[in-house]
PDB file with one MODEL, atoms N, CA, C and O in Angstrom:
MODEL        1
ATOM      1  N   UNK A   1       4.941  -0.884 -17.682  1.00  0.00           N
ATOM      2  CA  UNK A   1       3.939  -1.075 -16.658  1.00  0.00           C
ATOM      3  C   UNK A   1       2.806  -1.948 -17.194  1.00  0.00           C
ATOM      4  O   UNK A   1       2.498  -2.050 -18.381  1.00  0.00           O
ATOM      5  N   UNK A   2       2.188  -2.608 -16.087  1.00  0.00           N
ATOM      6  CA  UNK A   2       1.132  -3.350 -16.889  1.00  0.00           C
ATOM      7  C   UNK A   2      -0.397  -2.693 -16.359  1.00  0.00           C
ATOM      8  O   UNK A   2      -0.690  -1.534 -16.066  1.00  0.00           O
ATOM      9  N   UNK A   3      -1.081  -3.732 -16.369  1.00  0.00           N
ATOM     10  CA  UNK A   3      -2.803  -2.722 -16.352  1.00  0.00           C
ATOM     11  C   UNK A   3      -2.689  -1.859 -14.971  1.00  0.00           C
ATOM     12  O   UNK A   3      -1.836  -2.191 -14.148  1.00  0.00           O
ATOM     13  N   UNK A   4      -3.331  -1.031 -14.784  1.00  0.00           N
ATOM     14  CA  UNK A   4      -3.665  -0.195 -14.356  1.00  0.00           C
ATOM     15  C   UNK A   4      -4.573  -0.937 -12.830  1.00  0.00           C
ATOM     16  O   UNK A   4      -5.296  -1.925 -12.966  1.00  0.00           O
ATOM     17  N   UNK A   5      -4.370  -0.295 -11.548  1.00  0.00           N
ATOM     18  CA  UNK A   5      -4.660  -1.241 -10.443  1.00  0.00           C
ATOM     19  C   UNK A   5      -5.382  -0.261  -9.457  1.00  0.00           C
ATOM     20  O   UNK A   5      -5.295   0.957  -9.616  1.00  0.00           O
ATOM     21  N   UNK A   6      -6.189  -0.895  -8.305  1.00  0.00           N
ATOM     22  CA  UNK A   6      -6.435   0.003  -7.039  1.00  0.00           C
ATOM     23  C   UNK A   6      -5.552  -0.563  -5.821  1.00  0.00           C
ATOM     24  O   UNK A   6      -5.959  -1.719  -5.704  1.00  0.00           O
ATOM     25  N   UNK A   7      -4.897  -0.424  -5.184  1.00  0.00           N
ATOM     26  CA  UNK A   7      -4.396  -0.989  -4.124  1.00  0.00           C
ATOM     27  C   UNK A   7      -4.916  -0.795  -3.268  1.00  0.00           C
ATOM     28  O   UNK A   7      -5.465   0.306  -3.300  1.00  0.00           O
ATOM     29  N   UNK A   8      -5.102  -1.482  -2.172  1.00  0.00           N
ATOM     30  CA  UNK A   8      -5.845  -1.547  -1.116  1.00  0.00           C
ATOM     31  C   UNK A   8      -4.839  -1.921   0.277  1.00  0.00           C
ATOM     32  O   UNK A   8      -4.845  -3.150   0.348  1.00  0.00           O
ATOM     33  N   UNK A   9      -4.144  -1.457   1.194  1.00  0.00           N
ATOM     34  CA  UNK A   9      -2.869  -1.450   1.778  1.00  0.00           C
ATOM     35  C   UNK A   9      -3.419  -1.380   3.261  1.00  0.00           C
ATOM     36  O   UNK A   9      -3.546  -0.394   3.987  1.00  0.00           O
ATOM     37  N   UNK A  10      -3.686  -2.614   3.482  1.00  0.00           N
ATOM     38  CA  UNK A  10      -4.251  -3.488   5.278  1.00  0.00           C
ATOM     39  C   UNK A  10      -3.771  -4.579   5.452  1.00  0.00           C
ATOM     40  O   UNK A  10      -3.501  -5.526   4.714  1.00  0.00           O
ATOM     41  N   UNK A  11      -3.635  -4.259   7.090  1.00  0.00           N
ATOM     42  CA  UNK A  11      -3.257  -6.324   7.252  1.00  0.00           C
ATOM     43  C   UNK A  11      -4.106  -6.872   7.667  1.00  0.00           C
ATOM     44  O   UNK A  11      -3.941  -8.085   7.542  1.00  0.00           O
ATOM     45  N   UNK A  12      -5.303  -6.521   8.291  1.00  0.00           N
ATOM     46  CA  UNK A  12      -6.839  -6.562   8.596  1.00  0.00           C
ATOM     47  C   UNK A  12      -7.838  -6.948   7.979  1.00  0.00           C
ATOM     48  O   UNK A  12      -8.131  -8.121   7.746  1.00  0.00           O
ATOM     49  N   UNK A  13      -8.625  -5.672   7.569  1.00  0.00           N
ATOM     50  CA  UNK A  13      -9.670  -5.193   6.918  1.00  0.00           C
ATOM     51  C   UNK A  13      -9.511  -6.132   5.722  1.00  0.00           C
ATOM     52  O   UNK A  13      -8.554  -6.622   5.122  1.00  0.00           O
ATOM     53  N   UNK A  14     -11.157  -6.191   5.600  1.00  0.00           N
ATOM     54  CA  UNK A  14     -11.529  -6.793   4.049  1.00  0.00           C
ATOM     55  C   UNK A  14     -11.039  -6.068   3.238  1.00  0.00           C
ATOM     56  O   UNK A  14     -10.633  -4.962   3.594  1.00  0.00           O
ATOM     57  N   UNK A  15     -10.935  -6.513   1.839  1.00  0.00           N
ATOM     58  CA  UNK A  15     -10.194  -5.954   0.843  1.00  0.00           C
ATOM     59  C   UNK A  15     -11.867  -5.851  -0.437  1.00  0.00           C
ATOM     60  O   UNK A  15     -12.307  -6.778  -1.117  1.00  0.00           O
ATOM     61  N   UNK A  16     -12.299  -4.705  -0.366  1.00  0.00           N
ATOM     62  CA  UNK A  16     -13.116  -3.893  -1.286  1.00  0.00           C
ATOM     63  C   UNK A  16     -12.691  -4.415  -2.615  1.00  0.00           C
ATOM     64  O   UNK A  16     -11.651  -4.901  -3.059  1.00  0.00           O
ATOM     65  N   UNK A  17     -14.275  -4.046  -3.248  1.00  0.00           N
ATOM     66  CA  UNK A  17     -14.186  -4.921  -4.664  1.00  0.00           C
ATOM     67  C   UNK A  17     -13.334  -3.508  -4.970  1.00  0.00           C
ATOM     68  O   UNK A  17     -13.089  -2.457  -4.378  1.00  0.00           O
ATOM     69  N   UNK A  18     -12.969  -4.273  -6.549  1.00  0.00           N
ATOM     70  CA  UNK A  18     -12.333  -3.485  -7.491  1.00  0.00           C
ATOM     71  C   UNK A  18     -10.707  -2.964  -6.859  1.00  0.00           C
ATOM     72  O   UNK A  18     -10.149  -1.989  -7.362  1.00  0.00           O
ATOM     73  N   UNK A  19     -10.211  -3.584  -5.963  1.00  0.00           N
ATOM     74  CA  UNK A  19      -9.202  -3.498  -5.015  1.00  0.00           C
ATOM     75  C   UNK A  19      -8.046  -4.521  -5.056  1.00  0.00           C
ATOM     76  O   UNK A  19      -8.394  -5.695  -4.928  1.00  0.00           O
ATOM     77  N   UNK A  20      -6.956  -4.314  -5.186  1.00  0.00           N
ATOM     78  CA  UNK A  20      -5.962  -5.509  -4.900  1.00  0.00           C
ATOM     79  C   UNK A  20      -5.570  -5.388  -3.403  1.00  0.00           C
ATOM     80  O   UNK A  20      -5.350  -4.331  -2.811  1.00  0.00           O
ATOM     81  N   UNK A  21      -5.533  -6.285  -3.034  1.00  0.00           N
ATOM     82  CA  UNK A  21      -5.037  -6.003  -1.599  1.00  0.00           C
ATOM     83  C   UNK A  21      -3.687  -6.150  -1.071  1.00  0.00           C
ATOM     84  O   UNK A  21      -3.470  -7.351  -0.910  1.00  0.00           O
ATOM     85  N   UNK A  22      -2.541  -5.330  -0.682  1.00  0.00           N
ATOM     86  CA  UNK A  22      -1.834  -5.620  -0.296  1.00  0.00           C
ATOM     87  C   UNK A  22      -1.657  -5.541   1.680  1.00  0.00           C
ATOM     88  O   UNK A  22      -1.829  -4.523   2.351  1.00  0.00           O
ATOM     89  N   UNK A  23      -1.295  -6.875   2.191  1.00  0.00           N
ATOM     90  CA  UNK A  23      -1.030  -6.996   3.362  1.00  0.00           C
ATOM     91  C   UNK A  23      -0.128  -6.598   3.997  1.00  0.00           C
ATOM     92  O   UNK A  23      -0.356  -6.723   5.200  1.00  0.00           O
ATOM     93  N   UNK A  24       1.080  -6.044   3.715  1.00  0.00           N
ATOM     94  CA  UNK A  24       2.434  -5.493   4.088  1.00  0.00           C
ATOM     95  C   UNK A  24       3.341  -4.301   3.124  1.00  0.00           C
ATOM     96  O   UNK A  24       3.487  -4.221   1.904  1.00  0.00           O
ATOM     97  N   UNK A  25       3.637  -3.812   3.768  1.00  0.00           N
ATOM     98  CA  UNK A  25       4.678  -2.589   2.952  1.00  0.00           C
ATOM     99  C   UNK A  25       5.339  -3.108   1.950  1.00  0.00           C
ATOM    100  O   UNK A  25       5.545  -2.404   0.961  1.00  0.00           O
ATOM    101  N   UNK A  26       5.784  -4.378   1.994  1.00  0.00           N
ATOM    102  CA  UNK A  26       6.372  -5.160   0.734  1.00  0.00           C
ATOM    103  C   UNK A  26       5.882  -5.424  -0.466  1.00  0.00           C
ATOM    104  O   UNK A  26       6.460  -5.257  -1.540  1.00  0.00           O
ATOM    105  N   UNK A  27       4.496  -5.958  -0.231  1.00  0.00           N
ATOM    106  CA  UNK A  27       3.865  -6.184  -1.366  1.00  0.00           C
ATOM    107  C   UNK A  27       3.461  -5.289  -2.000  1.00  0.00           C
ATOM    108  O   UNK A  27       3.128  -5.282  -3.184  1.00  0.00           O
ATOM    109  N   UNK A  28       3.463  -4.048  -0.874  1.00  0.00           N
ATOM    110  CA  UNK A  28       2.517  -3.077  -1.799  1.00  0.00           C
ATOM    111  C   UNK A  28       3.806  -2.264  -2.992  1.00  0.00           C
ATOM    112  O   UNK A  28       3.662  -2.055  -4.197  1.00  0.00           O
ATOM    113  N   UNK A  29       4.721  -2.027  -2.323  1.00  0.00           N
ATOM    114  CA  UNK A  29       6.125  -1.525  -3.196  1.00  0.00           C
ATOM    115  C   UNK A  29       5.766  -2.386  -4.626  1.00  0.00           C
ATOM    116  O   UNK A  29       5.530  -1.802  -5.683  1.00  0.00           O
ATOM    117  N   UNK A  30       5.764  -4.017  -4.469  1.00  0.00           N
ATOM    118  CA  UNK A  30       6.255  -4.952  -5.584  1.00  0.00           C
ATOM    119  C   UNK A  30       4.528  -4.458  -6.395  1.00  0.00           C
ATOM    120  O   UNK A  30       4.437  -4.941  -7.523  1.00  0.00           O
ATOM    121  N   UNK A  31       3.863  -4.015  -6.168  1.00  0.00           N
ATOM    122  CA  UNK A  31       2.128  -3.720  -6.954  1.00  0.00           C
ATOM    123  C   UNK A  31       2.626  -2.033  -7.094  1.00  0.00           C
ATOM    124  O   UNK A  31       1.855  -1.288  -7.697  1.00  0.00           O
ATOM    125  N   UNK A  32       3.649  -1.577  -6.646  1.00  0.00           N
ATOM    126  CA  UNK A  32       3.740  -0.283  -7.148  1.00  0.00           C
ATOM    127  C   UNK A  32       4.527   0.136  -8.523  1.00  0.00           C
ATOM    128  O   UNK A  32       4.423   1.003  -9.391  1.00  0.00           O
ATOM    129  N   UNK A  33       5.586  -1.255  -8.149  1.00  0.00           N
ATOM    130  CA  UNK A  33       6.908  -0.913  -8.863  1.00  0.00           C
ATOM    131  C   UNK A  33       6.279  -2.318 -10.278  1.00  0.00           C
ATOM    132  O   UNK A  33       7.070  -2.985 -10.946  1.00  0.00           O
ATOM    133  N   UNK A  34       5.098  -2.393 -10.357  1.00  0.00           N
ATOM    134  CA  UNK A  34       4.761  -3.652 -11.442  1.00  0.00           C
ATOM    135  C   UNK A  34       3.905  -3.195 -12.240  1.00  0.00           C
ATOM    136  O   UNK A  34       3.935  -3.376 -13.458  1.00  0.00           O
ATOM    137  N   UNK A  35       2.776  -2.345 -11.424  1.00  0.00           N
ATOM    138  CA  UNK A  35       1.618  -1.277 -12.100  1.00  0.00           C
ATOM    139  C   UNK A  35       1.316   0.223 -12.086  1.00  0.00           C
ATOM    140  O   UNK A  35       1.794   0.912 -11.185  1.00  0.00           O
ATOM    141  N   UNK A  36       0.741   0.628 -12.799  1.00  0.00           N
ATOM    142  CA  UNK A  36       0.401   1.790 -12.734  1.00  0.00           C
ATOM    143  C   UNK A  36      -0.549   1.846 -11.637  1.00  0.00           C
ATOM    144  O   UNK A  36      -0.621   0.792 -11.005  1.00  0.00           O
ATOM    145  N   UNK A  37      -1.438   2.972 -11.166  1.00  0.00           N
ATOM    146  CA  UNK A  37      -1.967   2.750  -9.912  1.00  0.00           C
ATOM    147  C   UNK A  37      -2.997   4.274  -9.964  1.00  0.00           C
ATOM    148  O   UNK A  37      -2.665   5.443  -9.765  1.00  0.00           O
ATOM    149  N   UNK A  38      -4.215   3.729 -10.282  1.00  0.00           N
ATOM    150  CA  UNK A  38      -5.521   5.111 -10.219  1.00  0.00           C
ATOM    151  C   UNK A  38      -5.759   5.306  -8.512  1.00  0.00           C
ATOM    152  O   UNK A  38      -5.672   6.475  -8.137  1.00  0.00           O
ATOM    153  N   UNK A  39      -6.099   4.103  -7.266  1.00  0.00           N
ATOM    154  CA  UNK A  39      -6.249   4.484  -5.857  1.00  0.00           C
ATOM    155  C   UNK A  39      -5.330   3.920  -5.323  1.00  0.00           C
ATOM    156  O   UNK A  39      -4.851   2.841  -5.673  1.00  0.00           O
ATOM    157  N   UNK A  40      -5.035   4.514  -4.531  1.00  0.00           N
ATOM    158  CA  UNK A  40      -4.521   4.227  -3.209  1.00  0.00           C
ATOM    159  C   UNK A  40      -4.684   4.424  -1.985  1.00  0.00           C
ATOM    160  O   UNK A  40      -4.515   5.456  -1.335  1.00  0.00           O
ATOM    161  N   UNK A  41      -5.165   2.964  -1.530  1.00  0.00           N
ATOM    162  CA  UNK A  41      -6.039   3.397   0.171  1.00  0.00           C
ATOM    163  C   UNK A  41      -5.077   2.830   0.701  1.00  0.00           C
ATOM    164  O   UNK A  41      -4.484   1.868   0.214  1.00  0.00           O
ATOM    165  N   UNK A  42      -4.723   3.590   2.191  1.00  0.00           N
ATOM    166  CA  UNK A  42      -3.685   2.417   3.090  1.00  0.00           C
ATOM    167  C   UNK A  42      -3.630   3.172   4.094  1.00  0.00           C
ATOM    168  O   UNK A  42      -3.480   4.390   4.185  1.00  0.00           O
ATOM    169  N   UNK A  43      -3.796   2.159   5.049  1.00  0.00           N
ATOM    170  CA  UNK A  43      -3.955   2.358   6.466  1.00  0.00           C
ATOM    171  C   UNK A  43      -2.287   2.368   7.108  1.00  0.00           C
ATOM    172  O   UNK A  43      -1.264   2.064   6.494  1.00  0.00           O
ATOM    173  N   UNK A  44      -2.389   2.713   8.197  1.00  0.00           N
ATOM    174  CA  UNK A  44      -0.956   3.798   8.850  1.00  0.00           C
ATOM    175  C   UNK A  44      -0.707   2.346   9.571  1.00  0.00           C
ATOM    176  O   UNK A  44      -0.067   1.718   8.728  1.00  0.00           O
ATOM    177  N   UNK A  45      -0.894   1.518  10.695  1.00  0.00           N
ATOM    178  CA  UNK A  45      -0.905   0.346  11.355  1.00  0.00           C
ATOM    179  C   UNK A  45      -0.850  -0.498  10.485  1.00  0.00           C
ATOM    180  O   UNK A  45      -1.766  -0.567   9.665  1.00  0.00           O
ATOM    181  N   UNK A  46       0.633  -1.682  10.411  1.00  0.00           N
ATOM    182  CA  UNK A  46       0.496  -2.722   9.364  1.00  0.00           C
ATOM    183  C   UNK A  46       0.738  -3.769  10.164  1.00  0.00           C
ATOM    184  O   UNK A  46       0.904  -4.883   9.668  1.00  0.00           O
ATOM    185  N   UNK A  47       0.809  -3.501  11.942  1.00  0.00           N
ATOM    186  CA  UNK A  47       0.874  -4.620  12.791  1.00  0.00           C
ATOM    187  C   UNK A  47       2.749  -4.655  12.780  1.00  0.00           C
ATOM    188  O   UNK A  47       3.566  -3.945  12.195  1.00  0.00           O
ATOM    189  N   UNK A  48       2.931  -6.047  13.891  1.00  0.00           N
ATOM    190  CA  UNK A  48       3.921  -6.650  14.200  1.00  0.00           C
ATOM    191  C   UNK A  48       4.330  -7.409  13.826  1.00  0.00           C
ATOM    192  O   UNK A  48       3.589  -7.948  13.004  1.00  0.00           O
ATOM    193  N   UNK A  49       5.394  -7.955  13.971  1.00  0.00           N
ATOM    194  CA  UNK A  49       6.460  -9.029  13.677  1.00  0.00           C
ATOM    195  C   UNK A  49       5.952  -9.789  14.745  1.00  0.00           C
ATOM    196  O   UNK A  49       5.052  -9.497  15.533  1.00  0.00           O
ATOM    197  N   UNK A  50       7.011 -11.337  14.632  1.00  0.00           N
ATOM    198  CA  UNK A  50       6.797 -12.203  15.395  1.00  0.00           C
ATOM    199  C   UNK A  50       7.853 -12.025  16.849  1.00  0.00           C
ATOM    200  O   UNK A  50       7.763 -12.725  17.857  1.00  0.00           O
ATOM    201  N   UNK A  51       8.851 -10.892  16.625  1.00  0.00           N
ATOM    202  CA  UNK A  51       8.843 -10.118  17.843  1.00  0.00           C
ATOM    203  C   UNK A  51       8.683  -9.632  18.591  1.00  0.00           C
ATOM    204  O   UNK A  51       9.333  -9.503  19.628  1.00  0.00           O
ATOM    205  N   UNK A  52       7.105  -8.936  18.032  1.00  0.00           N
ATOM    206  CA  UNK A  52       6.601  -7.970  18.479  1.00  0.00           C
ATOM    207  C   UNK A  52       7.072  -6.775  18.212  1.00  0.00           C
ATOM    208  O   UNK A  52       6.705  -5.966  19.064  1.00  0.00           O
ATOM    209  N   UNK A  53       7.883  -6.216  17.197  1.00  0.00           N
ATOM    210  CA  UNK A  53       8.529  -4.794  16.417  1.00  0.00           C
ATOM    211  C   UNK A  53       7.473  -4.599  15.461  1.00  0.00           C
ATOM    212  O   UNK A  53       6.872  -5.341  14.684  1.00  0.00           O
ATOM    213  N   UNK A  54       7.424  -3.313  15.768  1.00  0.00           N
ATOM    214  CA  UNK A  54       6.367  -2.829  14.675  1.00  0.00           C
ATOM    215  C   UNK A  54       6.679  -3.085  13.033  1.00  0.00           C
ATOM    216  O   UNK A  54       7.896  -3.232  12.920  1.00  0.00           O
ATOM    217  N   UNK A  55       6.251  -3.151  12.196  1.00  0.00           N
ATOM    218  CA  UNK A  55       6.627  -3.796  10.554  1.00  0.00           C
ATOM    219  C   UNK A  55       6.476  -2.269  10.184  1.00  0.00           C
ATOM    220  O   UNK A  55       6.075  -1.514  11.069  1.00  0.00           O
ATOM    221  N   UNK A  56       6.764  -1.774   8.954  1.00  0.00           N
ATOM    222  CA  UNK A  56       6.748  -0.496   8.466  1.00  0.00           C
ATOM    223  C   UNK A  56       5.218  -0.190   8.064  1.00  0.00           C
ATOM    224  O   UNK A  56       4.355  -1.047   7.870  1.00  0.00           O
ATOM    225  N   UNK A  57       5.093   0.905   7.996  1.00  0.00           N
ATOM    226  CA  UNK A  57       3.870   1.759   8.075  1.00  0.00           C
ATOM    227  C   UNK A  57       3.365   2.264   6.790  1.00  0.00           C
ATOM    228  O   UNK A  57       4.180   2.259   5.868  1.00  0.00           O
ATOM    229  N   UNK A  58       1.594   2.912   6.429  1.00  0.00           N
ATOM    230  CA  UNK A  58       1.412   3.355   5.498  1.00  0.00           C
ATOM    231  C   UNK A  58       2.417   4.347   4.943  1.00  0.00           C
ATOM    232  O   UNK A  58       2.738   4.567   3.775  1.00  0.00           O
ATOM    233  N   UNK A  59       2.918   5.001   6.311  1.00  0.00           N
ATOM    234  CA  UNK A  59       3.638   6.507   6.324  1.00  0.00           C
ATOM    235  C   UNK A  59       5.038   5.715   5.431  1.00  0.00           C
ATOM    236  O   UNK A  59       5.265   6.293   4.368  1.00  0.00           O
ATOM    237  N   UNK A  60       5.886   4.618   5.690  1.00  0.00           N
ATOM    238  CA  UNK A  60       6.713   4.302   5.033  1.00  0.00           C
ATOM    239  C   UNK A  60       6.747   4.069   3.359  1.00  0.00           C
ATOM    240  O   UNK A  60       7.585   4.310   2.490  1.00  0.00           O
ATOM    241  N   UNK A  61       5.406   3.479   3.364  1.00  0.00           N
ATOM    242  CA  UNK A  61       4.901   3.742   1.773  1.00  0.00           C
ATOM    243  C   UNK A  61       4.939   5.029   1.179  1.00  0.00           C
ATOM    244  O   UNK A  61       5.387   5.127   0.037  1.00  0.00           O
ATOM    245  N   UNK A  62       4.500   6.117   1.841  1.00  0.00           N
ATOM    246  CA  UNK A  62       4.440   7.219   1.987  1.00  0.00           C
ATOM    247  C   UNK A  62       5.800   7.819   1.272  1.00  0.00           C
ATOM    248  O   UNK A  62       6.105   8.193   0.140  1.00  0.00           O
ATOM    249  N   UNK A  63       6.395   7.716   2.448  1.00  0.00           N
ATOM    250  CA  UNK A  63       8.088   8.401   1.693  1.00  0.00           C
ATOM    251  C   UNK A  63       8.755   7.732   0.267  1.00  0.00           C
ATOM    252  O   UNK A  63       9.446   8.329  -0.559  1.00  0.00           O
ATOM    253  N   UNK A  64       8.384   6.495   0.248  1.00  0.00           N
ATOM    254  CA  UNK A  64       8.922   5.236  -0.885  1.00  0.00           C
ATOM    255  C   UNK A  64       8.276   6.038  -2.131  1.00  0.00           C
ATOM    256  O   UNK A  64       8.944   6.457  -3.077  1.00  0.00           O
ATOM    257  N   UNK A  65       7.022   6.173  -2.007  1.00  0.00           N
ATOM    258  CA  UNK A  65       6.342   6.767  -3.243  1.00  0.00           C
ATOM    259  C   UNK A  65       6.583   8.343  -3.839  1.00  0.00           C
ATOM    260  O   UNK A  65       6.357   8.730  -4.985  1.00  0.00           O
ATOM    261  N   UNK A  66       7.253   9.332  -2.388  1.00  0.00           N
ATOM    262  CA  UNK A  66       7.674  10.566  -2.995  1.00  0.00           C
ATOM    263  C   UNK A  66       9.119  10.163  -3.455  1.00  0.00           C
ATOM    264  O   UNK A  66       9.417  10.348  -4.635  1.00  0.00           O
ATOM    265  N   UNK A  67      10.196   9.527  -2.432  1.00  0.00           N
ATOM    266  CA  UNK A  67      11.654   9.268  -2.720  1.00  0.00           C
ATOM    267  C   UNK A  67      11.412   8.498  -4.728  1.00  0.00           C
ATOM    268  O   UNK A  67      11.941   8.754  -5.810  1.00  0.00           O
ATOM    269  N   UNK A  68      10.492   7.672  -4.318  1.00  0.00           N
ATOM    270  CA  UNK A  68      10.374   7.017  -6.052  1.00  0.00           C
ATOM    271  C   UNK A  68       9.938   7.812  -6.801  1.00  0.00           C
ATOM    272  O   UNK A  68       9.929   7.319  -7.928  1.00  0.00           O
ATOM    273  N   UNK A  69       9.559   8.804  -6.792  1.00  0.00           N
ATOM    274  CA  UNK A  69       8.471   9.671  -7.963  1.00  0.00           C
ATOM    275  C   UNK A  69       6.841   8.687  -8.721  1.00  0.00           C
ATOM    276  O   UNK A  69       6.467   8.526  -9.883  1.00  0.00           O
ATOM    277  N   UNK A  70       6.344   8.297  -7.565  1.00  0.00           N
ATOM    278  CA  UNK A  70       5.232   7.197  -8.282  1.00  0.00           C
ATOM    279  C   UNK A  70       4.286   8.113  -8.450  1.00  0.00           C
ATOM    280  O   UNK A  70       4.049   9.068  -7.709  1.00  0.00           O
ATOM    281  N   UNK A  71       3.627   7.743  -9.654  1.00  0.00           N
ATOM    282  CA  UNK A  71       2.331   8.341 -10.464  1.00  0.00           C
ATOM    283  C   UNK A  71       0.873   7.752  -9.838  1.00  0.00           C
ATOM    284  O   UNK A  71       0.118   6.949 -10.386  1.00  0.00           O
ATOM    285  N   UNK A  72       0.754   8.234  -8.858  1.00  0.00           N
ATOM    286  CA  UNK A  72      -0.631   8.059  -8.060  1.00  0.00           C
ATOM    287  C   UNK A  72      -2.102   9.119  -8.241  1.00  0.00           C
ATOM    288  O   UNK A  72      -2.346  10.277  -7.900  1.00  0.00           O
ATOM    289  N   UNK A  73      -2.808   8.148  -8.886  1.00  0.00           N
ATOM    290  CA  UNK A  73      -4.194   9.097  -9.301  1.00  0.00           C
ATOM    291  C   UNK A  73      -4.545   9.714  -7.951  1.00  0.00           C
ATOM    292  O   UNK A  73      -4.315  10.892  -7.677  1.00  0.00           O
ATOM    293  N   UNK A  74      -5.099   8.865  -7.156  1.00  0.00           N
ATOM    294  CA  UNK A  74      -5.649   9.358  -5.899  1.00  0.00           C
ATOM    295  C   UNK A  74      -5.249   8.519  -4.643  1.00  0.00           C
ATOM    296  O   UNK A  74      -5.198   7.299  -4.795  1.00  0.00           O
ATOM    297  N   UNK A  75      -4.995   8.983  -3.570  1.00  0.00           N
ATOM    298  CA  UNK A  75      -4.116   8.692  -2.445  1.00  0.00           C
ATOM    299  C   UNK A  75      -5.459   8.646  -1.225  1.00  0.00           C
ATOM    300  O   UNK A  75      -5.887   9.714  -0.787  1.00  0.00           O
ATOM    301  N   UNK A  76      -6.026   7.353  -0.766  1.00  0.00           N
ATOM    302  CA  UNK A  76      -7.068   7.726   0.890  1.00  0.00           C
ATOM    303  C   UNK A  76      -5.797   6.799   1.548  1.00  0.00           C
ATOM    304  O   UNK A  76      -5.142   5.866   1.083  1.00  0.00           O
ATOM    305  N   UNK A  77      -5.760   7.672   3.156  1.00  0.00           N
ATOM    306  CA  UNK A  77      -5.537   7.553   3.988  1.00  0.00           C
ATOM    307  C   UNK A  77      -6.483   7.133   5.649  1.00  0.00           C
ATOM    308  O   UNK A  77      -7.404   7.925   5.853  1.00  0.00           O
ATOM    309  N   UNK A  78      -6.345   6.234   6.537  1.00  0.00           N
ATOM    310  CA  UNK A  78      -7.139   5.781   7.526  1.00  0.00           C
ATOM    311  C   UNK A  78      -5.854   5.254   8.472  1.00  0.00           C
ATOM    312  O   UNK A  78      -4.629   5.191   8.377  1.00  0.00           O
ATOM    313  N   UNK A  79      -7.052   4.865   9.584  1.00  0.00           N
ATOM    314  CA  UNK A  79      -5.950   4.563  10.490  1.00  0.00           C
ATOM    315  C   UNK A  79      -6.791   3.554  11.142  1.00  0.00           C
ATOM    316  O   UNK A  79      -6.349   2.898  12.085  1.00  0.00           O
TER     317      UNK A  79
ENDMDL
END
């Protein structure tokens, strides 16, 4: 693992100092599965496709991180 990170998990919202920001369920997996990880903020709404299908959710991160066994200091949730 490499340094130690805050993730910040919106497709919106400004991204808070001391925060990496990830915009989609994807990126945030590839900042999960690259670093270790003290916060984790992430909002439940990650928006649509260019279909209009909903894209996967904080809640999908959610299961990824129990199904993975990830080492999460602290977990905020919003919507």
């Amino acid at each position: 693992m490499n340094e130690s990170i805050n993730i910040y998990l919106d497709d919106l919202r400004l991204c808070p100092k001391g925060f990496v920001i990830a915009r989609t369920y994807e990126e945030a997996v590839s900042l999960l599965e690259n670093h270790s990880v003290n916060i984790l903020s992430l909002d439940h709404d990650l928006g649509e496709d260019e279909n209009g299908n909903l894209l996967k959710t904080g809640y999908d991160l959610v299961k990824y991180i129990c199904e993975n066994n990830c080492d999460i200091k602290k977990i905020y949730t919003y919507r």
